[in-house]
C-alpha positions as CSV (number, residue, x, y, z in Angstrom):
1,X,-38.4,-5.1,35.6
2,X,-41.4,-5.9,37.9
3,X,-40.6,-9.8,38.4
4,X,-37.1,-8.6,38.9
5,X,-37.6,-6.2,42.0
6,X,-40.1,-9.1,43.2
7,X,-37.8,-11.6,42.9
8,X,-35.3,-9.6,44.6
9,X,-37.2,-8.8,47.5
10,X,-38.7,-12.3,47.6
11,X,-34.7,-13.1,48.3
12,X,-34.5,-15.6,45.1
13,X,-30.7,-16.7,45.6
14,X,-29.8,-17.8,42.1
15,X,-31.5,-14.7,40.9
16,X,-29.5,-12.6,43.5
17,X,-26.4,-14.0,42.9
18,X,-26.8,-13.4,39.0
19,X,-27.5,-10.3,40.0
20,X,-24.2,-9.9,42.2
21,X,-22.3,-11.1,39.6
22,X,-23.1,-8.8,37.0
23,X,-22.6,-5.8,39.2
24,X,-19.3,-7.0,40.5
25,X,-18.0,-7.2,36.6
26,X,-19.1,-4.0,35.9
27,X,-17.6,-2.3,38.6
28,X,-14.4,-4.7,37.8
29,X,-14.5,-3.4,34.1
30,X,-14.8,-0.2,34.9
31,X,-12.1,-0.5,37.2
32,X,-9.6,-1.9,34.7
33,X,-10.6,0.9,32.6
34,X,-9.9,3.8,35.1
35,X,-6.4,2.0,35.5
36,X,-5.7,1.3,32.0
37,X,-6.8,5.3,30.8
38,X,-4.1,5.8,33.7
39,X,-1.4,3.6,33.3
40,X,-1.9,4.9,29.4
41,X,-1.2,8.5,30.7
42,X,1.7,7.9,33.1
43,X,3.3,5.9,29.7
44,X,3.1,9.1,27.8
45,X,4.3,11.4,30.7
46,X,6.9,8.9,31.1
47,X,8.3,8.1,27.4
48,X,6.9,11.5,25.7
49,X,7.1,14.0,28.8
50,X,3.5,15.5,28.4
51,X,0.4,14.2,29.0
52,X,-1.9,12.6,25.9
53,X,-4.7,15.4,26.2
54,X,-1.8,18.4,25.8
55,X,-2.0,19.7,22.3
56,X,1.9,18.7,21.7
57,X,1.1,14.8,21.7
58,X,-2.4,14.1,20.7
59,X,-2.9,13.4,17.2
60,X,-5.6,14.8,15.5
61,X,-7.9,13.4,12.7
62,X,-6.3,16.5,10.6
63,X,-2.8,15.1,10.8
64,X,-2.7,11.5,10.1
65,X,-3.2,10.4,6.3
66,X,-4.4,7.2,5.6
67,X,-3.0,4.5,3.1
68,X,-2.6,5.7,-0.8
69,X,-5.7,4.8,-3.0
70,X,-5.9,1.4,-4.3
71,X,-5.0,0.8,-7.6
72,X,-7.9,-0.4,-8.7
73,X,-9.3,2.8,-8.6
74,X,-7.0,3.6,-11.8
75,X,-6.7,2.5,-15.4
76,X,-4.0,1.5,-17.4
77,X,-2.7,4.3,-19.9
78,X,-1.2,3.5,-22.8
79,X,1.6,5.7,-22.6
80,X,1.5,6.8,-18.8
81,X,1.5,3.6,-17.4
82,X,-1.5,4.4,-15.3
83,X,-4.3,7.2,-14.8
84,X,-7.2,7.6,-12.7
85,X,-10.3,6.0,-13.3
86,X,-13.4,8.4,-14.5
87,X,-16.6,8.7,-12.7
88,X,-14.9,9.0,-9.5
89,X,-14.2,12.0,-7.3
90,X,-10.7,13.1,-5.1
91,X,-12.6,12.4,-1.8
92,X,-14.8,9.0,-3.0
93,X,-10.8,7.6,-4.4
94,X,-9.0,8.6,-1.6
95,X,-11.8,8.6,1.0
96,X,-13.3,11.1,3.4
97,X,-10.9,10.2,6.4
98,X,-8.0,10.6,4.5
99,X,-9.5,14.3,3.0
100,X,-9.6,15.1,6.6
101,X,-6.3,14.2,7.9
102,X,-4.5,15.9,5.0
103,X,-6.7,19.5,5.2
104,X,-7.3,21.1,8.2
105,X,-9.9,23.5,6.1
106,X,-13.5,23.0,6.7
107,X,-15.6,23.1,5.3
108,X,-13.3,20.9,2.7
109,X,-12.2,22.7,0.0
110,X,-13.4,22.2,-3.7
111,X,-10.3,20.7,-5.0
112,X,-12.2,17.6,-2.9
113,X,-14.7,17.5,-5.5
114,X,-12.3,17.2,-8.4
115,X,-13.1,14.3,-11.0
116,X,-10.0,13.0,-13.1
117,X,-10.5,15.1,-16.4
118,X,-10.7,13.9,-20.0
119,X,-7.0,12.4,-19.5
120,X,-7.3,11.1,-16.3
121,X,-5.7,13.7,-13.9
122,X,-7.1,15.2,-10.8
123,X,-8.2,18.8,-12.8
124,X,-10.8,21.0,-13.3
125,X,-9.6,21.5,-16.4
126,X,-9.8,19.2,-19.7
127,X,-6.7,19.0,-21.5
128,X,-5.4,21.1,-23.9
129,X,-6.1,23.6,-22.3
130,X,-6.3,26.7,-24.2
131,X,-4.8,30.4,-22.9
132,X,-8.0,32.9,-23.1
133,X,-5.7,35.8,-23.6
134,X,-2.1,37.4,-23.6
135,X,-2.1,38.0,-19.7
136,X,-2.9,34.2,-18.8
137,X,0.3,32.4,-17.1
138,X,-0.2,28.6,-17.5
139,X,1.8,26.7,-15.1
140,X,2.0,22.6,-15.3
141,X,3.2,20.7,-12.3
142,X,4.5,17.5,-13.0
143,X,5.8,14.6,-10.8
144,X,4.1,11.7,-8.1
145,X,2.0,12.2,-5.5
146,X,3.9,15.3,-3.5
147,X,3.1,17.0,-6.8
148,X,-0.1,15.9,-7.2
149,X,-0.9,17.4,-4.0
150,X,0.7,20.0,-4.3
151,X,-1.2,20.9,-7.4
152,X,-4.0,20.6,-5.1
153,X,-3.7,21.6,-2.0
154,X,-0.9,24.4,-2.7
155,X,-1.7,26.3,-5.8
156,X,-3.9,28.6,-4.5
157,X,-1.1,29.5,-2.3
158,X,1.5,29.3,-5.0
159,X,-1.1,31.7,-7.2
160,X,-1.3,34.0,-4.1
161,X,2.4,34.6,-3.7
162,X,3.1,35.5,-7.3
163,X,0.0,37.8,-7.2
164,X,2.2,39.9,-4.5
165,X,4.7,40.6,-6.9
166,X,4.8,43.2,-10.0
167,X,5.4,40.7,-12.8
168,X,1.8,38.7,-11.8
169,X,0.0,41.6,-10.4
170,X,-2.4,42.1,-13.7
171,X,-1.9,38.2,-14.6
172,X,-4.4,35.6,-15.0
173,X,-2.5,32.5,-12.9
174,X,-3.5,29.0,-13.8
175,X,-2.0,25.3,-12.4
176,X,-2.3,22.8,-14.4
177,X,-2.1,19.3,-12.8
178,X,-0.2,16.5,-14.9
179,X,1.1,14.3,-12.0
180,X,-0.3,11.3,-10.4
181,X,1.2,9.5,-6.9
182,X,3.6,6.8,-7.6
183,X,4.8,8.6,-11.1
184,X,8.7,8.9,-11.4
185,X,10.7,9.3,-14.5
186,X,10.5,9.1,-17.4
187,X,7.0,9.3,-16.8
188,X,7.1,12.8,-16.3
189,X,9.4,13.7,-19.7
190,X,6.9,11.9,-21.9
191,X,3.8,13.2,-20.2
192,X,5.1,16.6,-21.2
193,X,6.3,15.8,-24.5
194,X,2.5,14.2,-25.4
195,X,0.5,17.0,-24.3
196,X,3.2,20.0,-25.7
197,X,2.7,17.7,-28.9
198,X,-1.2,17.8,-28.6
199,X,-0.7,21.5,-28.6
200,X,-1.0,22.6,-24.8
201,X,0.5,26.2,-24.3
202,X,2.4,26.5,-21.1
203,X,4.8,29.4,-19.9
204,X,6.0,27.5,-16.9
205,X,6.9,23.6,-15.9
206,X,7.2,23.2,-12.6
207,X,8.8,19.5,-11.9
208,X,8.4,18.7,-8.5
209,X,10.7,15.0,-7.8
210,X,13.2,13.6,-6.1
211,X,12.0,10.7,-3.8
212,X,10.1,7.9,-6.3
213,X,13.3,7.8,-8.1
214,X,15.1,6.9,-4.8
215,X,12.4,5.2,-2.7
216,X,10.0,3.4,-5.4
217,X,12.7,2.2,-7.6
218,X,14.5,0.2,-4.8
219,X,11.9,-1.1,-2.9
220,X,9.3,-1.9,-4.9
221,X,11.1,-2.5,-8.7
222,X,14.9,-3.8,-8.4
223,X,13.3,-6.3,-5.5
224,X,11.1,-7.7,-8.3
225,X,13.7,-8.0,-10.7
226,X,11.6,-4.7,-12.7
227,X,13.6,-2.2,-14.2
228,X,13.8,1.6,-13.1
229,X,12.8,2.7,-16.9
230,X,9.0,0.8,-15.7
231,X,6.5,2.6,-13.7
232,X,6.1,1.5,-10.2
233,X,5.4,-1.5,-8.3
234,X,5.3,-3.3,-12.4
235,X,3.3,-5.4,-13.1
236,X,1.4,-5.6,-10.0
237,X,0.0,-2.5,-10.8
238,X,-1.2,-2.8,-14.1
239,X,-2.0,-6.2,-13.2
240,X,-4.1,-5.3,-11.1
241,X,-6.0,-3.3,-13.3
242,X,-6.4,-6.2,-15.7
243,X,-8.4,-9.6,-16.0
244,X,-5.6,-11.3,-16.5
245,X,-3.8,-12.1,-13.2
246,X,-2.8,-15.2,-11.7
247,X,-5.2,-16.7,-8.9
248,X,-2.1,-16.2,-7.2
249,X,-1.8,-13.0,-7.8
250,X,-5.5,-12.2,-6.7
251,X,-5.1,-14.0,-4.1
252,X,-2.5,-11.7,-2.7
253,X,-3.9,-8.4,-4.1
254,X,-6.7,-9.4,-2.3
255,X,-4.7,-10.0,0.8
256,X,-2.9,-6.6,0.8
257,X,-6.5,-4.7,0.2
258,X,-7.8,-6.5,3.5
259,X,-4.5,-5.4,5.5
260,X,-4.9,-1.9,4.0
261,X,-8.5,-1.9,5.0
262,X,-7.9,-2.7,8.6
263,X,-5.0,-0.4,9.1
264,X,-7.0,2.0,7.6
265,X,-9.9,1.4,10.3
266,X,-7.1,1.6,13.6
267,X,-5.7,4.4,12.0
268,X,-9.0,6.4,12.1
269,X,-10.0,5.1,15.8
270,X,-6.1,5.9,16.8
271,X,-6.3,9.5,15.1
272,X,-10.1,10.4,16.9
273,X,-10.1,9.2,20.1
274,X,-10.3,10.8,23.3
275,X,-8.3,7.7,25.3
276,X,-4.8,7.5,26.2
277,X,-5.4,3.8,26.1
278,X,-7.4,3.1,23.3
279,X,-4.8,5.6,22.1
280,X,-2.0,3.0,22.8
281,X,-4.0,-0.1,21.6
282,X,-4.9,1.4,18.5
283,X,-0.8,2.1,17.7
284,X,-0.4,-0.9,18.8
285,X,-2.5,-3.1,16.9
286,X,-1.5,-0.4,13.6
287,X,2.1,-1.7,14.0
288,X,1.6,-4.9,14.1
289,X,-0.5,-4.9,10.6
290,X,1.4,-2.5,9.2
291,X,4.2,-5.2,9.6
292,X,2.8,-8.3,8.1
293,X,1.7,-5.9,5.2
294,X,5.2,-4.8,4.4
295,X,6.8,-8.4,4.8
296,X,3.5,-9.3,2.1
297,X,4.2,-6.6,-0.1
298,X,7.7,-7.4,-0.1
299,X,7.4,-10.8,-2.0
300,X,4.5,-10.9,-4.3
301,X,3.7,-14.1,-6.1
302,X,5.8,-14.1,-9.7
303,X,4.3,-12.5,-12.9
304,X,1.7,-15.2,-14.3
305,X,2.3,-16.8,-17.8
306,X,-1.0,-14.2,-18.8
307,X,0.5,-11.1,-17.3
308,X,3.8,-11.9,-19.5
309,X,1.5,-12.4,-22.7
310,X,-0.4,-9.3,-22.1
311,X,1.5,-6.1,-21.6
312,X,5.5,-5.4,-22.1
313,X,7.9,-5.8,-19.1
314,X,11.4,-5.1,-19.0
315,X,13.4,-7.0,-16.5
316,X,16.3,-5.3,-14.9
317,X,20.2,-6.5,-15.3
318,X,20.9,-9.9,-14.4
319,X,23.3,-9.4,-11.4
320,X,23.4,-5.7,-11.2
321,X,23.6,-4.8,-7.4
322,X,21.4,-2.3,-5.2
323,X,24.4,1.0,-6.1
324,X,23.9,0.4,-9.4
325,X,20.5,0.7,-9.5
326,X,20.6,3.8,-7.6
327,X,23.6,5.3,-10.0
328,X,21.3,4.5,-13.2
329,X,18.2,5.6,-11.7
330,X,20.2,9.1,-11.2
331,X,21.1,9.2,-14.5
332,X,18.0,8.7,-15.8
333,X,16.7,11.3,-13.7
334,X,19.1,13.5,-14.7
335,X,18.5,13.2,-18.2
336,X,15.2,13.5,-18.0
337,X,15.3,16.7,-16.7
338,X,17.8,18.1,-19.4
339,X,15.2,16.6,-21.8
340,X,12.3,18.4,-20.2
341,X,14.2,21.7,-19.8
342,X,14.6,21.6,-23.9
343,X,10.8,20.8,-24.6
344,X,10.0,23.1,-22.7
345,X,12.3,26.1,-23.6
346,X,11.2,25.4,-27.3
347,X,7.5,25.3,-26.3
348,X,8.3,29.0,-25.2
349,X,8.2,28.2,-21.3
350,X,10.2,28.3,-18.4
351,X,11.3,25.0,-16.8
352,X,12.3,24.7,-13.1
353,X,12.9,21.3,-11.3
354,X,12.8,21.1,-7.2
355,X,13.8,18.2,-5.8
356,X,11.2,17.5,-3.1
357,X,11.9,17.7,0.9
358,X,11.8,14.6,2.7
359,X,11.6,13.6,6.3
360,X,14.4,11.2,6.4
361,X,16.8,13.4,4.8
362,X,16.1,16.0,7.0
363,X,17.3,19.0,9.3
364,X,13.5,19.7,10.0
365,X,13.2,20.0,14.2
366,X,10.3,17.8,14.8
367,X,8.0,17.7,17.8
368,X,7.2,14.8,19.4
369,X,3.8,15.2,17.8
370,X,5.3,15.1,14.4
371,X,7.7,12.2,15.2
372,X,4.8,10.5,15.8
373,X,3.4,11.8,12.4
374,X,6.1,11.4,10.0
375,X,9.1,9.1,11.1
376,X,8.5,5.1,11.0
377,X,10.6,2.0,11.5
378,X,8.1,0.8,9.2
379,X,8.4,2.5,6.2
380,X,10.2,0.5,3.3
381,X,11.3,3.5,2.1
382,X,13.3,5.6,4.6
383,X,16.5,3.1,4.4
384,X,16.8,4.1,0.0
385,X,16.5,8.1,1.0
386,X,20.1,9.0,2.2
387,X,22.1,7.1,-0.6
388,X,19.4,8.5,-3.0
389,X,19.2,11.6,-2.4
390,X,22.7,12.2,-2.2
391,X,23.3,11.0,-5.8
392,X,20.6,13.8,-6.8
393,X,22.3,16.4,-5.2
394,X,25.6,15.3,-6.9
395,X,23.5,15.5,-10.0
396,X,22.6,18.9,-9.9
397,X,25.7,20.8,-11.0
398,X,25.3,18.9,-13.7
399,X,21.8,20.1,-14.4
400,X,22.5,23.6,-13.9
401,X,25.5,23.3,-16.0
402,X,23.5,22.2,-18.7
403,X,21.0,25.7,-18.3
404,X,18.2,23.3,-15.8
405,X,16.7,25.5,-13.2
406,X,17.8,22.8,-10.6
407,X,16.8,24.1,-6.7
408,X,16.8,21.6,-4.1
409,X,13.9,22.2,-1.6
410,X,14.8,19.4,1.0
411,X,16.2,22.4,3.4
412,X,12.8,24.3,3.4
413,X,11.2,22.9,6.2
414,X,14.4,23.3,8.7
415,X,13.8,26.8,10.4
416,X,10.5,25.9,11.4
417,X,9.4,23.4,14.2
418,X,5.7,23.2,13.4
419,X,4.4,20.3,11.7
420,X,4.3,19.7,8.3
421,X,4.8,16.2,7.3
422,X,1.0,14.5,6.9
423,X,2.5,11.1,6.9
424,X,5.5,8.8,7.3
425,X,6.0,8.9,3.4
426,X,6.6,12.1,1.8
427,X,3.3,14.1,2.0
428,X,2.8,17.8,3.3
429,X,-0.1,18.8,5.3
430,X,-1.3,22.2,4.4
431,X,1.4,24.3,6.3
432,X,3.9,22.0,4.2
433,X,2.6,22.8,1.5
434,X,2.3,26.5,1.8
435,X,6.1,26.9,2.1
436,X,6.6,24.7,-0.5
437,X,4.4,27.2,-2.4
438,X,6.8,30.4,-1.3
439,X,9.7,28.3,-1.9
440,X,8.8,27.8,-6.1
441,X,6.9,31.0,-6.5
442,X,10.5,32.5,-5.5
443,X,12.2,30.5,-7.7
444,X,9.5,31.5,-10.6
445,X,9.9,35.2,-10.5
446,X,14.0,35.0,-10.2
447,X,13.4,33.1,-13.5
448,X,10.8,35.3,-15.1
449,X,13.0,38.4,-13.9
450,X,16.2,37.0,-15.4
451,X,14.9,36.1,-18.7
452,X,13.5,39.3,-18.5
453,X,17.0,41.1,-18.0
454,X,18.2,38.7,-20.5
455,X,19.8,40.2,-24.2
């Protein structure tokens, strides 16, 4: 520092003009920056009509889920399909961003903590497990990742409702979690007829569906030429999972993890900062990644000669077109149901199925906030929901005609404007999941009180 105030008094011109330079860019940078953060800002008073700092348009850590876990992180199951993989924890599978964008609590709640239990399920609880005395109420919540979260993040809220009511005042309230994200039928009717047949006692089962029939079926297994009976995305996920893919197919995997990875990185600097700009950049650069993964995801290399040889796959129909799928995958749905409804009427338990909201089947009023939240050009999902869901509404005179406690949920959300989508999927953020918790508590003591009433 000495040699360089002595060299700039001395007048040393190549010092000087070094000198010069560097303070000219700086102020230039900083320049570009002070127009950029404003430019930024006049884009989101133009296009949104508020500016980024008002609490209507910036997006919080707390509201912005990251991508689902990778399916590395689980095993294959023998009857399942898939489970998650022990010695791991909810946060360390699904990652301490994501924790935070899906809860608002904090400190994080201990549902966080949660290590799969002795069957591979998000739970406290190994299973069977056993009622303690006559006034426990079991509940098992079955279904994909809404009812996995669910499970979660909403049955404390579910438990609290029921306590408000006569029948549960004096009751011991327990959820038992049996779903994992990505399950869809029949996954669901045989994890209920394995554990009822390893002797778990239940007096309620609560299937929460709807949307992997629809979404996951068409976009990820009639693409591939998979049928709708096979779980998700197979045999890329239990390939995966196994030592016997392709170079090909690792290739690719490996591909899709590094796309994830860096989406995942945008997403957290586009859901913490404090700049309009680096706000916009962020989205930006998101989109554009979030692009190339969905035209990668949407043409995997073909099953290797290995994968064929080492687990079952069923192929769908030759020639059988995109309705069809979606009329078979409805009937399967609905006999599932019917199926699960029996087992669990003879297992002494009340069954209820609630076909899961969704945002792009939707009267919900959303914010511009939660626009920003929850409804995507990208999603490779959204385009299967209408035709879908429409088919499971059909269905469900058909359900309740055959004594199924068949509600449909998807209108639960419409008479509130606050948000609570969590992402541009499916998922709930806490307040989401709250109502969802009023809705099906509801539901659960109409039930209880007519069987009740009942000769």
């Amino acid at each position: 520092m000495f040699l360089l105030r002595l060299s700039l008094c001395s007048g040393h011109p190549p010092l000087r003009k070094i000198v010069n330079s560097m303070v000219i860019a700086t102020i230039s940078l900083l320049v570009a920056g002070v127009l950029a953060e404003f430019g930024a800002q006049l884009y989101f008073r133009v296009t949104k009509h508020v500016w980024y700092h008002s609490a209507e348009t910036k997006t919080s850590s707390s509201d912005k889920p990251g991508e689902l876990s990778e399916s590395s992180l689980a095993v294959i199951h023998p009857y399942f399909g898939y489970v998650w993989s022990p010695a791991t924890t909810v946060k360390s599978i699904v990652g301490s961003g994501r924790i935070h964008t899906m809860t608002s609590q904090n400190p994080l709640p201990d549902w966080t903590n949660y290590r799969p239990n002795n069957h591979g399920f998000w739970s406290p609880y190994d299973y069977p497990f056993p009622k303690k005395s006559p006034d426990d109420f079991i509940i098992a919540v079955l279904g994909g990742s809404v009812a996995q979260w669910f499970s979660l993040q909403g049955s404390q809220a579910l438990i609290n409702n029921l306590r408000t009511r006569r029948q549960f005042s004096n009751r011991r309230v327990t959820i038992l979690n049996f779903a994992i994200g990505g399950m869809k039928q029949p996954q669901q009717v045989l994890i209920l007829s394995y554990f009822l047949g390893l002797g778990q006692e239940l007096d309620c089962v609560i299937n929460i569906d709807g949307f992997n029939e629809t979404a996951l079926n068409m976009a990820e297994n009639f693409p591939r030429g998979i049928d709708v009976t096979m779980p998700r995305s197979y045999p890329l996920c239990v390939s995966a999972m196994s030592n016997v893919s392709s170079p090909e197919m690792v290739f690719w995997r490996a591909q899709v993890v590094e796309l994830r990875r860096r989406i995942s990185w945008w997403k957290r600097i586009w859901t913490e900062t404090n700049s309009a700009a680096v706000y916009y950049i962020a989205r930006k650069r998101m989109n554009g990644l979030e692009t190339r993964l969905n035209a990668l995801e949407a043409s995997p290399p073909p099953v290797g000669r290995n994968e064929k040889s080492a687990f079952f796959i069923l192929g769908s129909e030759k020639g059988i077109e995109a309705e069809s799928v979606l009329e078979k995958a409805a009937d399967l749905w609905t006999r599932a149901s019917i199926l699960m409804n029996s087992m669990a009427r003879e297992a002494g338990a009340i069954y209820i199925h609630v076909l899961q909201p969704n945002q792009y089947f939707s009267e919900h009023m959303f914010s511009h906030r939660e626009k920003e939240i929850a409804l995507s050009d990208q999603s490779p999902y959204r385009r299967f929901i209408g035709n879908g869901y429409r088919r499971l509404l059909a269905r469900g005179s058909t359900l309740r005609n055959q004594g199924v406690n068949f509600v449909s949920a998807i209108n639960i959300f419409d008479d509130t404007s606050e948000i609570v989508y969590a992402d541009s999927c499916c998922h709930y953020n806490d307040f989401g999941n709250q109502i969802l918790a009023r809705f099906i508590a509801n539901k659960i003591i109409e039930v209880v009180e007519n069987s009740t009433q009942a000769p």
